[in-house]
C-alpha positions as MATLAB code, in Angstrom:
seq = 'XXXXXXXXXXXXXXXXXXXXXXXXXXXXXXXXXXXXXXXXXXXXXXXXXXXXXXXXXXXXXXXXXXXXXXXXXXXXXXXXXXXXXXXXXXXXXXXXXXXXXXXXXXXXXXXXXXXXXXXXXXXXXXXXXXXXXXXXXXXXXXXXXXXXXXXXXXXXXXXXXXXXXXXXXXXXXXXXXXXXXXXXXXXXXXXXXXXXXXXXXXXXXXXXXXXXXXXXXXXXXXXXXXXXXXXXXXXXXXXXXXXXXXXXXXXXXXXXXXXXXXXXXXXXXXXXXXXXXXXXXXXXXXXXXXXXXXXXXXXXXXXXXXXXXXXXXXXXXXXXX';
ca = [
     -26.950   -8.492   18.949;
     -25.681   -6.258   16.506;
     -24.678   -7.766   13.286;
     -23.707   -6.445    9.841;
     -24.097   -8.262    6.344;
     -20.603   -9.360    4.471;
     -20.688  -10.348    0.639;
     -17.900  -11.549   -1.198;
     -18.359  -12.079   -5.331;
     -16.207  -14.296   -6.761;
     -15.944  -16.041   -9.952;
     -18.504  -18.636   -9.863;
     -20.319  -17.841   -6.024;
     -21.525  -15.625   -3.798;
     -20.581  -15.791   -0.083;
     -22.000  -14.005    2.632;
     -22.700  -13.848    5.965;
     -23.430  -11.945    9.610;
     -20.341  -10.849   11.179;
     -20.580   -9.565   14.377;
     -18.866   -7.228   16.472;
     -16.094   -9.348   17.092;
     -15.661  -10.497   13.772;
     -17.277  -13.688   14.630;
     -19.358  -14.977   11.746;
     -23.330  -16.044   13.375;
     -24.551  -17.015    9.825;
     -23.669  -18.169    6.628;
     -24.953  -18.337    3.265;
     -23.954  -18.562   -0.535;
     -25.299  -18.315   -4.397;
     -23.780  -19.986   -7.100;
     -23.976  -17.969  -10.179;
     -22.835  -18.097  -13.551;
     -19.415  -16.843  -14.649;
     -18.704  -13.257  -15.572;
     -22.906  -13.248  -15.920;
     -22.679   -9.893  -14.633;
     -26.765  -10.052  -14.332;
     -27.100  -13.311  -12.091;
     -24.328  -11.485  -10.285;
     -26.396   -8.636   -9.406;
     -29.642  -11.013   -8.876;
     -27.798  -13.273   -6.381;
     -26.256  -10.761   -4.389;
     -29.694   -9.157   -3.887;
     -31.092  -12.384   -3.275;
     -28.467  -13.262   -0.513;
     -28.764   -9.868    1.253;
     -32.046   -9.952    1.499;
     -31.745  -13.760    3.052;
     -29.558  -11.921    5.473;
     -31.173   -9.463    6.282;
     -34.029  -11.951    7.043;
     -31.570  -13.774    9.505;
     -30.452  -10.598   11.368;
     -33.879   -9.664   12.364;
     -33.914  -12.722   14.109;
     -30.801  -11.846   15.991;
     -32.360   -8.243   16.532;
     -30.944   -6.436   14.038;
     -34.054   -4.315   11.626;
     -31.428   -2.351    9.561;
     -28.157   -4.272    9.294;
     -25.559   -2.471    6.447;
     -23.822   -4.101    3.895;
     -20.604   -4.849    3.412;
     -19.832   -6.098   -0.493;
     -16.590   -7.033   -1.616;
     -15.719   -7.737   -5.200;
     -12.678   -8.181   -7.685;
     -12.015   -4.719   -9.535;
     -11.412   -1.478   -9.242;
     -14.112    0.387   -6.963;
     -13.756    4.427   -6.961;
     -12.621    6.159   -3.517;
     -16.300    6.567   -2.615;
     -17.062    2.896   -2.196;
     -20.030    3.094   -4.722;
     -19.093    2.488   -8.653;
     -16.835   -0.310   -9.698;
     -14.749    1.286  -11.875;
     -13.374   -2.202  -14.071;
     -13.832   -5.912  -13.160;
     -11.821   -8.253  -14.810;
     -13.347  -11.412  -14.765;
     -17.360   -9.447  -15.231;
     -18.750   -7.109  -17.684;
     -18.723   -4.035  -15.402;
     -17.494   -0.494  -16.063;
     -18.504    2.542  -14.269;
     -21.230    0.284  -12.567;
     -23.165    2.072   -9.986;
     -23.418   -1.090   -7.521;
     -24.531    0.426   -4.773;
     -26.788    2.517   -5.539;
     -28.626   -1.081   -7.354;
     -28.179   -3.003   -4.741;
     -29.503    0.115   -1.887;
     -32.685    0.357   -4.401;
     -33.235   -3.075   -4.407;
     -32.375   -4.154   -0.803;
     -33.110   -0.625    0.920;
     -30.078   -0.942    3.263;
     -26.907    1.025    3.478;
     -24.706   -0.556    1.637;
     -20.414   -0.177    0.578;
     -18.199   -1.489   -2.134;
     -14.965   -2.289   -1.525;
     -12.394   -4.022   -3.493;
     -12.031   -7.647   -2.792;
      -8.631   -7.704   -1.733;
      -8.700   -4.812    0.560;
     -11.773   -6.347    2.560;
      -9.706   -9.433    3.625;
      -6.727   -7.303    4.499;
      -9.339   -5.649    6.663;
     -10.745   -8.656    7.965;
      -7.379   -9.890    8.839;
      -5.740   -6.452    9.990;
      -9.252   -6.244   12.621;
      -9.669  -10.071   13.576;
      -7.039  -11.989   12.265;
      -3.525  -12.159   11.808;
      -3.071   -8.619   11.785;
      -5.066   -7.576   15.008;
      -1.797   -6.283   16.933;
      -0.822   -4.019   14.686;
      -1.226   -0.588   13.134;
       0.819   -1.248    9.675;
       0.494   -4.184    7.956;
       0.494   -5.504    4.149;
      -1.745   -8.593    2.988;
      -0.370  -10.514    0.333;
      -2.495  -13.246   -0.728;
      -1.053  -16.036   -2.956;
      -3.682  -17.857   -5.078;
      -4.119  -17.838   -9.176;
      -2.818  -14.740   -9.072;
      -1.338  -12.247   -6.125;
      -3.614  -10.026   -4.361;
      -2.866   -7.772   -1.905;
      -4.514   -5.453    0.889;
      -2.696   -2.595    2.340;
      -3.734   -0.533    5.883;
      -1.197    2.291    7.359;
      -2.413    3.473   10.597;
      -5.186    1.579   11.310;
      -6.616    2.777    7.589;
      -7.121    0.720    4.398;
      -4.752    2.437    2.150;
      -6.579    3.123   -1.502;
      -5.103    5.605   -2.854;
      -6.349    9.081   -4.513;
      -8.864    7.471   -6.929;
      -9.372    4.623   -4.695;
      -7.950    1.857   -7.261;
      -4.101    1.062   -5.038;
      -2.422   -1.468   -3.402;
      -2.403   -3.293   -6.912;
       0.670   -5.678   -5.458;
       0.066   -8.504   -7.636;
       1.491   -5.347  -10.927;
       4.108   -4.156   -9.308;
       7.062   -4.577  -12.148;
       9.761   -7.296  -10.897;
      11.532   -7.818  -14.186;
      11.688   -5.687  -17.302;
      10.462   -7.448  -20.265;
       9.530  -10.460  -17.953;
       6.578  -12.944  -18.212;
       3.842  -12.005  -19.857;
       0.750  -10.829  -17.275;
      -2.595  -11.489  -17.775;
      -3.330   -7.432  -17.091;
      -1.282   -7.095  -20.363;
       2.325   -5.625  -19.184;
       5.546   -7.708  -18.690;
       7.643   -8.591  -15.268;
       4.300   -8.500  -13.005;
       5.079   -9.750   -9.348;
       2.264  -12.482   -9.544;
       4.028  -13.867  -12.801;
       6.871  -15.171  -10.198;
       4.997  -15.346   -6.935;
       1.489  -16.820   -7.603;
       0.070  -20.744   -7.466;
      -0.367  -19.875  -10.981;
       3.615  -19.171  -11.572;
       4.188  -22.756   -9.389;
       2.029  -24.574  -11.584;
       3.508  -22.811  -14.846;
       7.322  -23.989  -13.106;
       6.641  -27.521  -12.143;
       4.802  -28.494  -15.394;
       7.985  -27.355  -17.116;
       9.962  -29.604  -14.635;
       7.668  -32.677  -15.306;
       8.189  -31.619  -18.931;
      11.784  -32.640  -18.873;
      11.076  -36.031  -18.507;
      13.998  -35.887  -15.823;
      14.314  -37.822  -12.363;
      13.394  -34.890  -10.277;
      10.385  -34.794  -11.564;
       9.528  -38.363  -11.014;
       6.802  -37.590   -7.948;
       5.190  -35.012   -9.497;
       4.448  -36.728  -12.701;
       3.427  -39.628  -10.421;
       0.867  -36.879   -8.667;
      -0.648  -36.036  -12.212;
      -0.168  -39.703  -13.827;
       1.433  -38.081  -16.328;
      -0.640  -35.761  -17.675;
       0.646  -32.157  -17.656;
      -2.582  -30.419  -17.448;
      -3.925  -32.160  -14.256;
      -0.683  -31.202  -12.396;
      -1.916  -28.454   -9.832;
      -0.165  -26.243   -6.926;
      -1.781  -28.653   -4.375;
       0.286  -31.416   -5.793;
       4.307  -29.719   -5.316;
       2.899  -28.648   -1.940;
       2.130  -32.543   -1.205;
       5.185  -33.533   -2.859;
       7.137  -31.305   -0.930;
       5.460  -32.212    2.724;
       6.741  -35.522    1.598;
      10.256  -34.576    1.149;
      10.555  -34.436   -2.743;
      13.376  -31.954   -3.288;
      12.309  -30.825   -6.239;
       8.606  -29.916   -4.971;
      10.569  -28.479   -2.040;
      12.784  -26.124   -4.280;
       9.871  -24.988   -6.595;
       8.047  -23.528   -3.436;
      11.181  -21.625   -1.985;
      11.772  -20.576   -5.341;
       7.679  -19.088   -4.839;
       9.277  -17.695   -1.096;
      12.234  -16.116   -2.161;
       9.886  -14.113   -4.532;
       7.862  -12.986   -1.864;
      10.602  -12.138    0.082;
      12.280   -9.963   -2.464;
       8.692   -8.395   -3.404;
       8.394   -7.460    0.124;
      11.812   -5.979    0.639;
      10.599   -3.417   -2.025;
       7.338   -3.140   -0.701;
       8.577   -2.200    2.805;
      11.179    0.597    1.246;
       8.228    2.450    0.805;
       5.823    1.296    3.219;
       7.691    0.027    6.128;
       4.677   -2.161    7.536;
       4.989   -3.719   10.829;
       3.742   -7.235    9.630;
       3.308   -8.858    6.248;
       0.058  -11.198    6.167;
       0.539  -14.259    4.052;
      -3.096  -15.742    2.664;
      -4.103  -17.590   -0.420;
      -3.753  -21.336   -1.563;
      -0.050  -21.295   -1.230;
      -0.084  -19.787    2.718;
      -1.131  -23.248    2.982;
       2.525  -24.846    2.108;
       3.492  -22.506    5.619;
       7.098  -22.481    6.307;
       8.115  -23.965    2.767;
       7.107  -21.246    1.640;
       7.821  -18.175    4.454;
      10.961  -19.132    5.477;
      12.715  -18.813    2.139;
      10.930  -15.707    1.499;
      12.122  -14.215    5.447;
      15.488  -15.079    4.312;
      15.139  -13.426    0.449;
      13.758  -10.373    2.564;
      16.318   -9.960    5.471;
      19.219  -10.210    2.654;
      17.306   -7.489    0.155;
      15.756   -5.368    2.746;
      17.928   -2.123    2.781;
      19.390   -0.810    6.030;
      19.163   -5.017    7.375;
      20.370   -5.527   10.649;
      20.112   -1.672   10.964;
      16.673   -1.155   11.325;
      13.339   -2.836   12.680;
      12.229   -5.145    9.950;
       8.312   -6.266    9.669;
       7.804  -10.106   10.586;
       6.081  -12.633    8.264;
       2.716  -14.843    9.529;
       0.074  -16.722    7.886;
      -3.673  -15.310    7.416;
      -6.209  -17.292   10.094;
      -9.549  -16.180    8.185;
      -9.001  -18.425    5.076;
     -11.777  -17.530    3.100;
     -13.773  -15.721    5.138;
     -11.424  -13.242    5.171;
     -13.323  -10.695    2.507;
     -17.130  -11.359    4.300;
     -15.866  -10.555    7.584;
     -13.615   -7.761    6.332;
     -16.166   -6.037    4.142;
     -19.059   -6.270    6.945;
     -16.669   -4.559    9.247;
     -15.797   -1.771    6.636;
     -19.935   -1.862    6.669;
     -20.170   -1.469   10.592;
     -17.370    0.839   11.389;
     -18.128    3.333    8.495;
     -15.737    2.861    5.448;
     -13.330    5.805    5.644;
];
């Protein structure tokens, strides 16, 4: 069986696995490592390939490559991560570390973009040829791939969705400009909302501040999404509120994009339709030329999390372009 190694870094573990051919993960492991220890980060993912690696000879693999995806910005060749956020790298050679230490091929690729490939090849996006990723966790991620291509850009740092500007002077970002899309769009822009709402003291808030007993700083995104499966209007407006974000964001996305399909993924994909159907609405009423053109159709990612190990192991496989 042929197999190839995925890796996904996050903030406080390692994930990896075997991905085969069709996408289909054969074996699974993990590290946990110590945040933004930039060190342990490099020590576990060697550590975990080389478990891997262990795992696909016994499947019949010698000489699987390596698939590793990580937050940041990673240069057009795959091989330097340009600028993490959340760990001390800049200009970091990755590659050519973890290739020294592991002695198989290996590719970077930005974490975002590797899900958008594991969903655009296996998942949601697998009958397409244009399609956007737009993942809605702490932040907003996003994963772009025209013609069957991840789109990068010239320097290999694009498809930044979560900083495109949606109002001048807005919210403050955590990237350090104003107006960011994920400011209005993100579990993190919920959470900010509903603890204001709970902070009124007023009647609509009543079943969140039940979900929280009270206490602002335990109220999370999982909460408004239970309080608004339950039928708590005011849970129930604070996620369309989320949708008709999306929606609008993706209006101005597809202006310049036109994608066929718009992947939803991240915590808040898992509110589904509380969340989609306000944003298909926002987007049929902002997109321009509606009702005069084809307009791209809205689902819900099906890798969850294994999104970036399967995506980055088939950018491994298939030769990153």
């Amino acid at each position: 069986m042929s197999v190839s190694i995925g890796i996904d870094i996050g903030g406080t573990k390692i994930a990896g696995g075997l991905v085969d051919a069709e996408g289909r993960l054969v074996e699974q492991a993990r590290r946990d490592t110590p945040a933004q220890d930039a060190e342990a980060i490099i020590t576990g993912t060697v550590d975990l390939i080389r478990e891997l690696a262990e795992k696909a000879r016994a499947h019949g693999d010698e000489a699987p490559k390596v698939g590793v995806a990580c937050a940041g910005y990673i240069d057009r060749e795959g091989a330097t991560v340009l600028f993490a956020p959340n760990i001390a790298w800049r200009h970091e050679p990755l590659r050519a570390q973890l290739q020294e230490a592991t002695g198989h091929d290996v590719v970077i690729e930005n974490d975002a973009n590797a899900a958008g490939y594991g969903e655009f090849r296996y998942g949601g996006g697998k009958n397409v040829d244009d399609m956007v990723m737009i993942t809605l966790g702490t932040g907003v991620g996003g994963g772009i791939v025209l013609g069957g291509e991840v789109f990068r850009g010239s320097h290999g740092v694009g498809a930044e969705i979560g900083h495109m500007r949606v109002v001048p002077h807005g919210h403050l970002c955590g990237c350090g400009n104003r107006g960011c899309f994920e400011m209005y769009a993100s579990g993190s822009a919920l959470v900010r909302d509903a603890r204001a709402l709970v902070d009124e003291g007023t009647p609509q808030g009543k079943r969140l501040r039940e979900l929280c007993d009270g206490k602002l700083e335990n109220l999370r995104g999982v909460h408004v999404t239970q309080a608004a499966q339950e039928g708590d209007e005011a849970a129930v407006a604070l996620l369309a509120e989320i949708g008709r974000w999306l929606g609008e964001g993706a209006a101005s996305l597809t202006a310049i994009l036109d994608p066929q399909l718009f992947v939803i993924g991240g915590g808040l994909a898992e509110a589904g339709d509380l969340v989609l159907e306000p944003a298909r609405v926002a987007f049929a009423e902002e997109l321009t030329g509606g009702g005069h053109r084809p307009a791209a159709r809205f689902c819900v990612a099906t890798l969850g999390n294994d999104a970036g190990v399967v995506g980055a192991a088939a950018l491994a496989r298939e030769g990153r372009a």
